[in-house]
Every structure is written in structure tokens, then in C-alpha cells.
GUNU-256469 format. One record per residue (C-alpha): residue number from 1; residue in three letters; x, y, z. Coordinates in Angstrom, 3 decimals, always signed. Each point is the difference from the previous one (the first is absolute). Layout:
BEGIN
> NUM; ALA; X; Y; Z
...
REM end
This chain:
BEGIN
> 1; UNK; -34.817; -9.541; -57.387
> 2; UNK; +2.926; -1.582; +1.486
> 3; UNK; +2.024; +3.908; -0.363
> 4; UNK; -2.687; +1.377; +1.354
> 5; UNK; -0.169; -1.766; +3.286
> 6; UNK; +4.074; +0.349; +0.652
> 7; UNK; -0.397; +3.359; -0.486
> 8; UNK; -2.851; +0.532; +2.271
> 9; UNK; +2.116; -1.735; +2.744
> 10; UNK; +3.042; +1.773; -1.053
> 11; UNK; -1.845; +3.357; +1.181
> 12; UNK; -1.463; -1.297; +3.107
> 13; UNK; +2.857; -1.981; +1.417
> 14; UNK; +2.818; +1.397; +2.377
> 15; UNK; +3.585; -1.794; +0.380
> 16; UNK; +1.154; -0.985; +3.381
> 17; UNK; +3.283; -2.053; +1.527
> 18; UNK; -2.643; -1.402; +2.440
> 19; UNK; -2.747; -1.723; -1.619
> 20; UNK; -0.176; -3.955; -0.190
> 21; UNK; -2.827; -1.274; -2.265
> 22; UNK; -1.036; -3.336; +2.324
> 23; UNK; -2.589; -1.406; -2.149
> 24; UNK; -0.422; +0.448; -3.546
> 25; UNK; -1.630; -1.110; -3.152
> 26; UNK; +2.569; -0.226; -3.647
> 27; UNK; -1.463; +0.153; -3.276
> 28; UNK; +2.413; -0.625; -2.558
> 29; UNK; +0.102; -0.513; -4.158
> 30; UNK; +1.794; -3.115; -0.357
> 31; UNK; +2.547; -1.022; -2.856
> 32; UNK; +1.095; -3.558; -0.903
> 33; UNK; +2.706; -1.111; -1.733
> 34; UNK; +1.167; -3.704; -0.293
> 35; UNK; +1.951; +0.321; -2.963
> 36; UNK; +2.865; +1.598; +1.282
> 37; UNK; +1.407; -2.642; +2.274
> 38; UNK; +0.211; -2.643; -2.436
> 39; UNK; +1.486; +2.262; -2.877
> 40; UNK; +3.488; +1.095; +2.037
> 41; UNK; -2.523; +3.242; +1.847
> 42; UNK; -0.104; +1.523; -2.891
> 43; UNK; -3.362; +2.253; -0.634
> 44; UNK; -0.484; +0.232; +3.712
> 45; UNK; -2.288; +3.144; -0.875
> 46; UNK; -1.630; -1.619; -3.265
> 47; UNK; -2.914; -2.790; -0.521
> 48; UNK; -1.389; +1.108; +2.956
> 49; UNK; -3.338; -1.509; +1.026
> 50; UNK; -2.717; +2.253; +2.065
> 51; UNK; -1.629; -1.188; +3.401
> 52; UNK; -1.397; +1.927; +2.895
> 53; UNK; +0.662; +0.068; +3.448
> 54; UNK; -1.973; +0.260; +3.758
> 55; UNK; +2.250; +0.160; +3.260
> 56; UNK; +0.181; +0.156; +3.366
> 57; UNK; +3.156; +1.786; +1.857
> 58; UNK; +0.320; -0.371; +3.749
> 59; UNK; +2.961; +2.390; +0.752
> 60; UNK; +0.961; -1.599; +3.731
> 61; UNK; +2.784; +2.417; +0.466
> 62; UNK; +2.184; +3.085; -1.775
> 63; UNK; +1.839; -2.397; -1.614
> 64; UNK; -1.886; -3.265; -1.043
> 65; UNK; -3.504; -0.945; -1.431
> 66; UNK; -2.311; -2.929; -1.164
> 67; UNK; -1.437; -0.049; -2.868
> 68; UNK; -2.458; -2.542; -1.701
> 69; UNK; -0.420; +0.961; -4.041
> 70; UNK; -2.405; -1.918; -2.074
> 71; UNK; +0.168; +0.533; -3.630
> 72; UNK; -2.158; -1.327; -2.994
> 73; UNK; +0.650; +0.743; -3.622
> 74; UNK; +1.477; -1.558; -3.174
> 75; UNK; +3.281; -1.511; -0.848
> 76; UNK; +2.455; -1.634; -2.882
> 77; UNK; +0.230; -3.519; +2.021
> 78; UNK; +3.470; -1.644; -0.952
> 79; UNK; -0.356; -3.485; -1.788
> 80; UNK; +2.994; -2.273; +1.702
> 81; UNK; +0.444; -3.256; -2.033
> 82; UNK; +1.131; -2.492; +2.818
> 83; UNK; +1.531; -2.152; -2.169
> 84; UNK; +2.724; +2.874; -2.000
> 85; UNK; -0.226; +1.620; +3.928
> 86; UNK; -0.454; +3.935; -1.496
> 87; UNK; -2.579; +2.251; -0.759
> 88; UNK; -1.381; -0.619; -3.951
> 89; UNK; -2.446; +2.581; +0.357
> 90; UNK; -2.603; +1.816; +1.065
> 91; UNK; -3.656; +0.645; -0.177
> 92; UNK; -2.423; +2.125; -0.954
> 93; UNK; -1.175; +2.549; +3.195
> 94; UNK; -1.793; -2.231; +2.542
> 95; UNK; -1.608; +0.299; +2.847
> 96; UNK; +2.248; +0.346; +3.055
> 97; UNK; -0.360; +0.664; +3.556
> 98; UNK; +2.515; +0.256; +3.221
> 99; UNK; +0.208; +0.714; +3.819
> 100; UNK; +3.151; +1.272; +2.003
> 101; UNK; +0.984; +0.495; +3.331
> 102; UNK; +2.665; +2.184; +0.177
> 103; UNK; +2.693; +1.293; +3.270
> 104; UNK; +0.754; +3.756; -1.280
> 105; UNK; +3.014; +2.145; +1.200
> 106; UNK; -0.654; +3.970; -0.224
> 107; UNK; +2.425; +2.370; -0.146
> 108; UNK; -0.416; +4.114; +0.693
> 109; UNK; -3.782; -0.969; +0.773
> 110; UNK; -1.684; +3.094; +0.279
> 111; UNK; +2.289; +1.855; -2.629
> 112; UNK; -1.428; +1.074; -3.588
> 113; UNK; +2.007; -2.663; -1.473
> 114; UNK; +0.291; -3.326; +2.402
> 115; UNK; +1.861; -2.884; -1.325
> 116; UNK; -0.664; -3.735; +1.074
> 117; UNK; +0.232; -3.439; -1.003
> 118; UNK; -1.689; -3.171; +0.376
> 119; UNK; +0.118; -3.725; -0.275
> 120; UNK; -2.651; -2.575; +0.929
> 121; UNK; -1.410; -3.453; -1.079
> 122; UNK; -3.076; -0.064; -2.068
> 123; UNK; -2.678; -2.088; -2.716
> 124; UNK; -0.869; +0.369; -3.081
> 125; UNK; -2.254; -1.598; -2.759
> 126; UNK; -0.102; -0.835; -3.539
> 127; UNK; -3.239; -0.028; -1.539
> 128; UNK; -1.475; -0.333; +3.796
> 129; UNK; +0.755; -3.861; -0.902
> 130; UNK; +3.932; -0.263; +0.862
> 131; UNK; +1.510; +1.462; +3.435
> 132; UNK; +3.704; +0.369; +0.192
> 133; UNK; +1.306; +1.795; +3.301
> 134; UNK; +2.791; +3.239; -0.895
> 135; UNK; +2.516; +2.064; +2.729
> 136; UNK; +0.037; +3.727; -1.314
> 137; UNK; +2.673; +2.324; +0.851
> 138; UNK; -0.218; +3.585; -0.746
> 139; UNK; +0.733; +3.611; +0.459
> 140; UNK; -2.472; +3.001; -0.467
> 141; UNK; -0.610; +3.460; +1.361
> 142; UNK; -3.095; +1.785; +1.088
> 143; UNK; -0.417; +3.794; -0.996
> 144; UNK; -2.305; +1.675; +3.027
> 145; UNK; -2.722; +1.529; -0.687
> 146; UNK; -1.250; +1.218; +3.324
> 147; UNK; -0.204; -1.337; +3.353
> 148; UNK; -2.768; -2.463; -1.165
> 149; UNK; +1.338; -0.920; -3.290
> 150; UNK; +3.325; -1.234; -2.217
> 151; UNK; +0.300; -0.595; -3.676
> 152; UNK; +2.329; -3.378; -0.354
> 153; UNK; +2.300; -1.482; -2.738
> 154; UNK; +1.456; -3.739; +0.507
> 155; UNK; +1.388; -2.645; -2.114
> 156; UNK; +0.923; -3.250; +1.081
> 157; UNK; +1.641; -3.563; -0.957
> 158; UNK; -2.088; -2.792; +0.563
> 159; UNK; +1.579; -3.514; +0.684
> 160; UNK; -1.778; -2.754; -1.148
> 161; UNK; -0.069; -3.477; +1.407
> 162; UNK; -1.036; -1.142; -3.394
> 163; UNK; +2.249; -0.083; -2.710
> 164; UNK; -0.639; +2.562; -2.805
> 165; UNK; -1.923; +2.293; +2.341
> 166; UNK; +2.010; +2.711; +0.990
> 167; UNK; -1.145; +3.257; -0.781
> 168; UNK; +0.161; +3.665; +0.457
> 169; UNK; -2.245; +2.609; +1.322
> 170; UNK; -0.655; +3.436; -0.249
> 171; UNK; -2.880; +2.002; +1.826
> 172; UNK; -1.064; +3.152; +0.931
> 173; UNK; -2.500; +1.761; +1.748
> 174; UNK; -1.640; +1.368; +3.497
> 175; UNK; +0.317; -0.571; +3.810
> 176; UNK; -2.957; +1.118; +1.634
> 177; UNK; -0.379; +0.241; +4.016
> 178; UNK; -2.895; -2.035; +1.859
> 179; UNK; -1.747; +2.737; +2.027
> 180; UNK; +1.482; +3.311; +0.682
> 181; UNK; +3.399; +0.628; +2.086
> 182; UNK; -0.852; +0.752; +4.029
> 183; UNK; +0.202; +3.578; +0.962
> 184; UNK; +4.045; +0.758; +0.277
> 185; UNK; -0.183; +3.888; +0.842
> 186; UNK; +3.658; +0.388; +1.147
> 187; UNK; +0.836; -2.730; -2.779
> 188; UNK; +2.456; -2.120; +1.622
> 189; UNK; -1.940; -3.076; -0.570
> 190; UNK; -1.572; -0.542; +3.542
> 191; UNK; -4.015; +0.053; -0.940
> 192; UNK; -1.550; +3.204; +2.225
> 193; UNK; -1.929; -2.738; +1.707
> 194; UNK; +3.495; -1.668; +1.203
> 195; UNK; +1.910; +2.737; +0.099
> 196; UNK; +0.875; +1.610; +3.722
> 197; UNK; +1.426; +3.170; -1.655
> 198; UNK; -2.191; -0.180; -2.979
> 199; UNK; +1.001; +4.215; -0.641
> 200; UNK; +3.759; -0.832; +0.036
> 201; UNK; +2.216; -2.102; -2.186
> 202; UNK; +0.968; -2.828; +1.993
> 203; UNK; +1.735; -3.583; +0.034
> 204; UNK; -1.021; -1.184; +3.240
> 205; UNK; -3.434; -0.896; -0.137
> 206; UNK; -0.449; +3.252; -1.759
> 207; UNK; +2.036; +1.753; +1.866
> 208; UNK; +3.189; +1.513; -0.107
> 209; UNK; +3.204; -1.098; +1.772
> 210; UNK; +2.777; +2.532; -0.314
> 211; UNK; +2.979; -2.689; +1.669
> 212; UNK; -1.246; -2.974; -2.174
> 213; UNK; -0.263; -2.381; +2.754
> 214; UNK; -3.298; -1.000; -0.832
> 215; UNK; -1.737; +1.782; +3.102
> 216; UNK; -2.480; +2.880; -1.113
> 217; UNK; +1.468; +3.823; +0.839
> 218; UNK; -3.705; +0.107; +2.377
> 219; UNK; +1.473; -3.149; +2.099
> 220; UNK; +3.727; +0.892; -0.591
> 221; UNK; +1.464; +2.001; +3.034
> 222; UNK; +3.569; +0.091; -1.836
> 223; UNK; -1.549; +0.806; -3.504
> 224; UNK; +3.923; +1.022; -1.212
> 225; UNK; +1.398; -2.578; +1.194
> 226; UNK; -0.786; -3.897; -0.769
> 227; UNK; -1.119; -2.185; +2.774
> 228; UNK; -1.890; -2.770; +1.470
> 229; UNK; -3.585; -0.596; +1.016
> 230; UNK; +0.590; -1.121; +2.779
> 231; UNK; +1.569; +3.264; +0.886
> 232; UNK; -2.502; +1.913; -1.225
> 233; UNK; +2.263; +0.771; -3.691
> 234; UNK; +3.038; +1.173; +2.197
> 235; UNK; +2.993; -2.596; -0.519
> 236; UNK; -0.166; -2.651; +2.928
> 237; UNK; +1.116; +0.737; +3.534
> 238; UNK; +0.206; -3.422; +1.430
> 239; UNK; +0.832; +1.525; +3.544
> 240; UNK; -2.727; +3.154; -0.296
> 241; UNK; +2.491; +2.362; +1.240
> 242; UNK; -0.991; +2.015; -2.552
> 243; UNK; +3.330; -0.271; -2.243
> 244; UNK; -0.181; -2.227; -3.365
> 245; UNK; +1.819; -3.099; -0.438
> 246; UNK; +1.854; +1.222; -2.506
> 247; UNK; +1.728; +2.678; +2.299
> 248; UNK; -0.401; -1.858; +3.465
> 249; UNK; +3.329; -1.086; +0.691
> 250; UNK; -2.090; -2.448; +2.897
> 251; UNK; -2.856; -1.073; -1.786
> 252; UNK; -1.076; -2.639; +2.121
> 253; UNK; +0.188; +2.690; +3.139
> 254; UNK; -1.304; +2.767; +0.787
> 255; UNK; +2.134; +3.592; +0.838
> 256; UNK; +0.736; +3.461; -0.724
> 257; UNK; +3.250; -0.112; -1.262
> 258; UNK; -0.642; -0.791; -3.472
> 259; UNK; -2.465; -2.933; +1.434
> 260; UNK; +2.683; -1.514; +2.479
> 261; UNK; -0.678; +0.688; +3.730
> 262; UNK; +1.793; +2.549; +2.142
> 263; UNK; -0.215; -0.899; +3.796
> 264; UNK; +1.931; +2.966; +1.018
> 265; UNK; -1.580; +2.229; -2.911
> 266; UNK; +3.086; +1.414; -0.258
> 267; UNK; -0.440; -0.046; -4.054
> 268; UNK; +2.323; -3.243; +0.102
> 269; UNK; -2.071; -3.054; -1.370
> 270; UNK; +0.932; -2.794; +2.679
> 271; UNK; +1.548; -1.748; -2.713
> 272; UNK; +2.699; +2.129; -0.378
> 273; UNK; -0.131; +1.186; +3.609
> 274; UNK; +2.793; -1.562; +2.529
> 275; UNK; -1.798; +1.677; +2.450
> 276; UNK; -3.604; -0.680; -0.467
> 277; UNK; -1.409; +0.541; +3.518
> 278; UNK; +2.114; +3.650; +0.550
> 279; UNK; -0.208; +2.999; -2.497
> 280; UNK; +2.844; +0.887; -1.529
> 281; UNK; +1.293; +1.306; -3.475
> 282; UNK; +0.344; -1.326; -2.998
> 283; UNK; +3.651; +1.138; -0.459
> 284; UNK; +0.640; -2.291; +3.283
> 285; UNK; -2.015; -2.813; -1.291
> 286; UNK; -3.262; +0.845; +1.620
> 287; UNK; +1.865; +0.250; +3.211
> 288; UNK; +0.208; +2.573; +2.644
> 289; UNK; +3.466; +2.499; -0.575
> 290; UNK; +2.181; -0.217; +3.497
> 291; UNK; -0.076; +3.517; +1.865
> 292; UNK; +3.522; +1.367; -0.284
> 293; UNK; +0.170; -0.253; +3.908
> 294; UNK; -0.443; -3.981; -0.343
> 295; UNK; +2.266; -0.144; -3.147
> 296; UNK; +3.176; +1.374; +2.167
> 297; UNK; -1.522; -1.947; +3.362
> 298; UNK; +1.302; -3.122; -2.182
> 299; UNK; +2.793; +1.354; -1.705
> 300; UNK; +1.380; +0.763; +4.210
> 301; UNK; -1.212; -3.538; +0.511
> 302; UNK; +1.889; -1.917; -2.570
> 303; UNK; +3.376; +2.264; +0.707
> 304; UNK; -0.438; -0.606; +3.822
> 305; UNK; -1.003; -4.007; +0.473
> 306; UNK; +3.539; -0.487; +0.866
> 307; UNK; +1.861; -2.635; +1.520
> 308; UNK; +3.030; -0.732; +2.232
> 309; UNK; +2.013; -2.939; -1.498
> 310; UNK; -0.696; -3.509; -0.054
> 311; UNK; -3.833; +0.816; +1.642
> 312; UNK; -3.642; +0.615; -1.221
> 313; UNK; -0.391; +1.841; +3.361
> 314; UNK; -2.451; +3.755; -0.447
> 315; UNK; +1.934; +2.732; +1.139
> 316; UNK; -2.598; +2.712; +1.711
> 317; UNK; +0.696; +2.536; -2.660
> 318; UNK; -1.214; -2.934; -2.357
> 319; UNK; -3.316; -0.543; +2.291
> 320; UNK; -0.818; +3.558; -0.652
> 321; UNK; +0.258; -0.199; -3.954
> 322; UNK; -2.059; -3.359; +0.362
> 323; UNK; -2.930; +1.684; +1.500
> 324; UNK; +0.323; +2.795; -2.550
> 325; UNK; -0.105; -2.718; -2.602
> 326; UNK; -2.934; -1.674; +1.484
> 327; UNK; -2.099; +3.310; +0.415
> 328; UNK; +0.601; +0.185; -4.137
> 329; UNK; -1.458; -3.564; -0.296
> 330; UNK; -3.101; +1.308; +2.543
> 331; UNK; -0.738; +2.587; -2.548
> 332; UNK; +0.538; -2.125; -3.361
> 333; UNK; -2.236; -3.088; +0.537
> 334; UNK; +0.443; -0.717; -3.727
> 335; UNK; +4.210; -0.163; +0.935
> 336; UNK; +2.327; -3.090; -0.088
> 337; UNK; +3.343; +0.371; +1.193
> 338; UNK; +3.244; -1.562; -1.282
> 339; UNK; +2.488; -0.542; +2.898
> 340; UNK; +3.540; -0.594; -1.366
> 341; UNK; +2.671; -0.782; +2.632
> 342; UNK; +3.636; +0.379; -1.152
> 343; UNK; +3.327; -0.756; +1.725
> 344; UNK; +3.915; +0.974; -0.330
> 345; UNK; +2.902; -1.742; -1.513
> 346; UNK; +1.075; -1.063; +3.464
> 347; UNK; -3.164; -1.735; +0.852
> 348; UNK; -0.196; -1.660; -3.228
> 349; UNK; +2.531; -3.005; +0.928
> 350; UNK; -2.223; -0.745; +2.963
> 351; UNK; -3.289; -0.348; -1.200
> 352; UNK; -1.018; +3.295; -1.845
> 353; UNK; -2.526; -1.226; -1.872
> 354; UNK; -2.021; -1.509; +2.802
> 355; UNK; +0.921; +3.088; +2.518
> 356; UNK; -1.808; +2.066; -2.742
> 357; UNK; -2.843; -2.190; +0.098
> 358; UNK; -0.188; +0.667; +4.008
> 359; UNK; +0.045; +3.639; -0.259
> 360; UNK; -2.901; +0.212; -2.378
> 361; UNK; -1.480; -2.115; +1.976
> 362; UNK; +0.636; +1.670; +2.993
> 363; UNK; -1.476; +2.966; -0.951
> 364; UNK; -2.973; -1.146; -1.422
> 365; UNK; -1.339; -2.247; +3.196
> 366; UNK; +0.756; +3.471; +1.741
> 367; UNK; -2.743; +1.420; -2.592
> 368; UNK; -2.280; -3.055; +0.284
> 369; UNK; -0.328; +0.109; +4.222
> 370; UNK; -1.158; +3.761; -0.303
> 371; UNK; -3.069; -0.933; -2.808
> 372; UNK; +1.362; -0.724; -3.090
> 373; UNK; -1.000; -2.538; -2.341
> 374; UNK; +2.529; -2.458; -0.837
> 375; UNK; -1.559; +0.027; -3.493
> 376; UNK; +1.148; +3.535; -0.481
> 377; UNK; +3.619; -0.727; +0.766
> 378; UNK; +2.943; -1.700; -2.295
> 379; UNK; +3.193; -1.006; +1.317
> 380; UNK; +3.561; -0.506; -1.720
> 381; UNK; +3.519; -0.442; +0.953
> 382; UNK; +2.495; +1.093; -2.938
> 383; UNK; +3.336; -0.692; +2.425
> 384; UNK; +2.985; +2.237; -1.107
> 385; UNK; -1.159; +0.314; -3.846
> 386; UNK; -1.481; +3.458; +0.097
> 387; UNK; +2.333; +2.017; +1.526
> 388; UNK; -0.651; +3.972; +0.347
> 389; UNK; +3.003; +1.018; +2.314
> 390; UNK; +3.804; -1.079; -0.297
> 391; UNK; +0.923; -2.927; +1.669
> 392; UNK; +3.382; +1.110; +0.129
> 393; UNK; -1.230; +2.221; +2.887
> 394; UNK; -1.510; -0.397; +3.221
> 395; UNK; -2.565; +2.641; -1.138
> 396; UNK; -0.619; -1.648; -3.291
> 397; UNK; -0.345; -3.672; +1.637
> 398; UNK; -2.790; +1.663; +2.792
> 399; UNK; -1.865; +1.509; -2.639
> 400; UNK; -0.059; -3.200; -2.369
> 401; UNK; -1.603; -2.221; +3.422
> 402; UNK; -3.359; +1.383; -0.218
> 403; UNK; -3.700; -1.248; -1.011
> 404; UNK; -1.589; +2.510; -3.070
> 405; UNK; -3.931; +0.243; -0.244
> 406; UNK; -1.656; +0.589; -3.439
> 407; UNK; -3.496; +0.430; -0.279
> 408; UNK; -1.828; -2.097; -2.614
> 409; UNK; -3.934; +1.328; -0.501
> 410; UNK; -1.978; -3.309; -0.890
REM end
């Protein structure tokens, strides 16, 4: 009769990955043996004693279950002489009767062979007269049947906290669920009923999420690429300037320029820009190239800012290269200028250093009174040290007592 019924759910049942069992009834053939323990384990399969079993199994996730067996049968009872402390024998079959409650870890559940073990606590009685309390521990493996149904094999040790009553047991026999399974049509374990995508194979709520980020592809406006909710699935964009965190080289502020601003939105983030108010290039730093015309406007300047010796007096050919310099600075904003004033070997015994000093000076209070900021201008005096004529010569000497502007973009 027993064939008969496997086979019949053999032929109905279907295998799938998918299926958890949540509540189900066991009923198993039971097989006692407490010979073994107290003769070395040996005839662990022989003087076996038949019971039957009734269980509950509450299967609370993919992994772990509750279950509550109660069995009722016959057994060889050990007869432990307290006074020689060992077993001296054993009786005849008797009545015996037990209850378990047992913490079960499955392995490949779903599979057509699953693997698990168990241990627990339980009770048990001899002759319904004399309770003694055991902890089994044991492996089995259930053989599935269908989606509704397993065939299971176990055996276990049972610890007893009375001395002489350890014993092994053997069962086999049928898990059965409570109730069908809900309606799974895309069978990705979601119930229809619960499942938002209940046509597609899905892990979020039933359905699916390409990026793995735990939003659902239908809520998911980066579905390729893993994000946050609170960006909707794309990856977070602190400043909402529309590039990630994870490229935004200003995440915390919002630009164009690979998320940094650009004042000038000359493709320069300010960051790098030394001239973030005027567009420029980025081979000049973000600042503005100097028109040839400019370029050789200070190039005349620094060769003509000449002096006569021993003075930081302006010449009028040096007034005219001034004003050519300061129409440069008019058009560059974003411009500093370095003004270096130099002297010759003669007027280095008499105060060079400071005479330099003067005639950078000189010729940057001549810049200030027409509308210069005094921000925009650095003076030096270098004295005789950086000659660029002979000082052998009267030539060489008039070309060394000068004042040379550089221009320094911010």
C-alpha cells in the first residue's frame, strides 16, 4: 500500500529550486536500539525495536525548521545495577513512548536529494511509569517527491541524562505538506497574490532587478547600473548635478566640469582654474592667452624701464611703455604683475639693494594713480645680482639699471 502511494506521488509531482514546504506533517517507522551503546556500538543496525511516529515541521526559512516528533512503540529497556554502575541487562520489549523538539539544518532544500541535520532536547518513558529527559543529534536526508511531498531517512544519537539510557535511532518515512503551496506561476517563490511581477522571475518582491541593488527594474531608472533609493536606483548624487559620486570629482557641489563648477565655463573646473572669473584655456591654466600685440607691449616695457645712475627717476620713453603695460593689465583682469627692479655694479656699493626696491616701487605707484589695484601688483629689488648687460661697459651698466615686469595669472 505504502509502494503504491510513493508511486502515485512520484507521477504527479514536479521538482523545483523554488519550493519551501512551510508546514508539514512526518510520519515515520521508528527503530530502537539500546543495546548498542553499552556493548562498545556494536550492532548499531541489529536488536532493533519498532515504534511509530506523528510530527509536526514548521520550516521558518530555506535553511532551518521546527519540528515536534512524538513516537510510541516498544523497546529492550537497559537494566543498570547502581551498585556494579553498568548495564546487567535488558528486558523483554516494553512499552515505550517519547517526545522531541528538534532545531533542523537543511541543506540543497528543494533538490531531489536534500541533506540536513538536527539536534534538540527531548522525553521519553519507560513503561509510561519512568521519564528520563535525552538530547538527540542526527543527520538524515529527504528524497522529494513533488512540490507537496518528501520521502525522509534519519538516524540519530540520543544522550541520556540517565545512566544506561543512551540509545540509537533509526526511522524512516513521509513529509507531507499542510494545505497546498500558493499559486507561484513565474515560480520564483513570491505567491501570485504577493507578487508585483507575478509573470516574471523576480527577487525583489517578485520582481526582477538586473543591477542587484535591491530596487525592482519597474522602480530602477539605472537598471545596469547599481544604485540607491534614494536616487531612484542610480548611484547617489549628493549635489544633483546629475553626475554620480563615484565620478564627481566635487561631490558636495554642484558643476559641469565633471561636477565641479565653471564660472567662466570655459571647460576649466574652478578648481583647477587660476582664472575663474575670465575664460581662458586649459593649456594656460584656465586663463586667457596674451594677444601677441600685448606679449611684445611688455617685452618693449621691461627692455625700456631704464634708469640714469644712482636714481629711480621715469624717463618719458619709460612713461610710454608704462601705459602700454597698464592697457595689458586693463584687458587681463585675471593678471598680477611681478615688478623686479635691478641695478649695476656701480650702484651696488651705495645702496643697490634698496635703490632696486625704489624703482619697482616707483613704477608701480605710477600704475596704482591711473586705476590699478595694488593687489594686482608685486614689487622686488634684486640690486646688481641679475645682471643682463656687461658692466664692464657703459652700455652694459645702462641696460643692467632697469625694472622687468612679469605677468603672473592668479
Amino acid at each position: 500500500m505504502l509502494i503504491n502511494i510513493l508511486w502515485l506521488l512520484c507521477l504527479t509531482g514536479r521538482a523545483s529550486a523554488q519550493d519551501l514546504l512551510k508546514r508539514m506533517l512526518t510520519f515515520k517507522s521508528v527503530f530502537n536500539n539500546y543495546k548498542a551503546p553499552n556493548n562498545d556500538q556494536k550492532g548499531v543496525f541489529r536488536n532493533l525495536s519498532p515504534a511509530i511516529e506523528l510530527g509536526y515541521s514548521n520550516n521558518f526559512s530555506q535553511h532551518f525548521s521546527l519540528d515536534i516528533p512524538i513516537r510510541m512503540g516498544l523497546a529492550h529497556f537497559p537494566i543498570y545495577s547502581t551498585t556494579l554502575k553498568e548495564v546487567t541487562g535488558y528486558t523483554a520489549n516494553e512499552f515505550y513512548s517519547g517526545m522531541d523538539a528538534l532545531i533542523s539544518l537543511h541543506l540543497l532544500r528543494g533538490r531531489l536529494f536534500a541533506p540536513f541535520a538536527y539536534a534538540g532536547i527531548g522525553g521519553a518513558t519507560h513503561n509510561v511509569k519512568y521519564l528520563y529527559m535525552q538530547a538527540p543529534v542526527g543527520i538524515g536526508v529527504d528524497v522529494k517527491l513533488n512540490k507537496f511531498a518528501c520521502f525522509t531517512f534519519q538516524t540519530d544519537y540520543r544522550f541520556a541524562f540517565k545512566n544506561g539510557l543512551d540509545n540509537w535511532q533509526h526511522a524512516f518515512g513521509l513529509k507531507i505538506s499542510l494545505g497546498r503551496q500558493p499559486k507561484d506561476i513565474d515560480m520564483d517563490g513570491f505567491p501570485d497574490k504577493k507578487d508585483l511581477c507575478p509573470e516574471v522571475f523576480g527577487t525583489v518582491k517578485g520582481c526582477p532587478d538586473r543591477d542587484g541593488d535591491g530596487i525592482a527594474d519597474k522602480d530602477d531608472r539605472c537598471i545596469s547600473l547599481a544604485g540607491v533609493a534614494a536616487n531612484m536606483g542610480c548611484p547617489a548624487d549628493t549635489d544633483q548635478d546629475g553626475v554620480y559620486d563615484v565620478d564627481d570629482q566635487c561631490p558636495s557641489q554642484a558643476g559641469t566640469v565633471r561636477g565641479c563648477p565653471d564660472r567662466d565655463r570655459d571647460g576649466v573646473a574652478d578648481k583647477y582654474d587660476k582664472c575663474p572669473e575670465a575664460p581662458g584655456k586649459a593649456s594656460n591654466a584656465g586663463c586667457p592667452e596674451t594677444a601677441p600685440e600685448e606679449k611684445k607691449a611688455i617685452e618693449v616695457a621691461i627692455k625700456s624701464i631704464q634708469f640714469e645712475t644712482g636714481t629711480a627717476a621715469i624717463s618719458e620713453l619709460s612713461i610710454q611703455s608704462l601705459d602700454a603695460i597698464y592697457q595689458v593689465l586693463l584687458n587681463y583682469p585675471e593678471m598680477k604683475l611681478s615688478i623686479e627692479g635691478h641695478t649695476d655694479n656701480i650702484e651696488a656699493g651705495t645702496g643697490g639693494k634698496q635703490l632696486s626696491e625704489k624703482r619697482a616701487s616707483v613704477c608701480a605707484d605710477y600704475l596704482i594713480k591711473k586705476g590699478i589695484s595694488a593687489t594686482r601688483l608685486i614689487t622686488q629689488g634684486f640690486g646688481d645680482t641679475i645682471p643682463i648687460g656687461d658692466n664692464k661697459t657703459s652700455a652694459g651698466r645702462s641696460m643692467n639699471r632697469r625694472t622687468e615686469f612679469n605677468p603672473v595669472m592668479r
